[in-house]
C-alpha positions in Angstrom: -16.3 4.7 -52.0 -13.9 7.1 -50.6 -13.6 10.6 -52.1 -10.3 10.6 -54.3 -8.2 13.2 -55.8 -6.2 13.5 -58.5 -2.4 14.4 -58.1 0.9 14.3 -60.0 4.3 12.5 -58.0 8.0 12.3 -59.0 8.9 9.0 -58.1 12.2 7.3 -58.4 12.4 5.1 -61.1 13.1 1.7 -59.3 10.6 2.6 -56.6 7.9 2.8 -59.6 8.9 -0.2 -60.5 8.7 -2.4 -57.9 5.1 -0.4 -56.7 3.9 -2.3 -60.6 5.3 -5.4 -59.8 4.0 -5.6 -56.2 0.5 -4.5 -57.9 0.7 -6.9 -60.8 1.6 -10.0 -58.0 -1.1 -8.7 -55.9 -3.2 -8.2 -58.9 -4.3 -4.4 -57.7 -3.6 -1.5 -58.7 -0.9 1.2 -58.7 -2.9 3.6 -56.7 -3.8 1.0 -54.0 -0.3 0.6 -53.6 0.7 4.1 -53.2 -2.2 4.9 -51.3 -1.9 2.0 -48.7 2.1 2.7 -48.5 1.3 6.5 -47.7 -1.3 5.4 -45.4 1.1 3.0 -43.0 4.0 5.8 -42.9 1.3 8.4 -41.6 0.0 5.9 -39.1 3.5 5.2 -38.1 4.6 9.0 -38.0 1.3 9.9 -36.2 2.5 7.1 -33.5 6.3 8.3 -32.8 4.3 11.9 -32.2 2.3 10.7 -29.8 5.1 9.2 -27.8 6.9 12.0 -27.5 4.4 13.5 -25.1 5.5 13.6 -21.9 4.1 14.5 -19.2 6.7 16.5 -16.4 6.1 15.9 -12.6 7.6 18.1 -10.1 8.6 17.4 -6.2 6.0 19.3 -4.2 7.0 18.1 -0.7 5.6 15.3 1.3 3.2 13.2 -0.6 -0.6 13.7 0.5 -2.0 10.1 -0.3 -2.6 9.1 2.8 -4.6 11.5 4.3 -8.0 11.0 6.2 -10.9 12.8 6.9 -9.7 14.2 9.8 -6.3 15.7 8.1 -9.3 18.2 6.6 -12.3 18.7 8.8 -12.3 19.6 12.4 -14.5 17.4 14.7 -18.3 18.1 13.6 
């Protein structure tokens, strides 16, 4: 069993009452709701974050890809 805490919310009335109905159809309970609808938006906020990494790439010249041995070591 996961480790739970006790909290108080203000919630919107209509937005209370849809949570009990959604539990009563789903015959669950209130705090499964809340807890699995606060879980999704983290996941979901967590994700846009991570998109907006981005990663910068500057011109440094003439690309170096196709270099050999020889480009770096003289004749042995």
């Amino acid at each position: 069993m996961k480790n739970l805490v006790r909290t108080t919310l203000r919630l919107e009335e209509n937005l209370k009452h849809t949570a009990e109905r959604v539990a009563l159809e789903e015959r669950t309970t209130l705090q499964d709701i809340f807890n699995r609808a606060l879980k999704s938006y983290l996941e979901k906020e967590n994700k846009k974050k991570a998109k907006k990494i981005i990663f910068k790439t500057h011109n440094i010249g003439k690309a170096l890809d196709n270099l050999t041995r020889k480009d770096y070591y003289s004749n042995p």
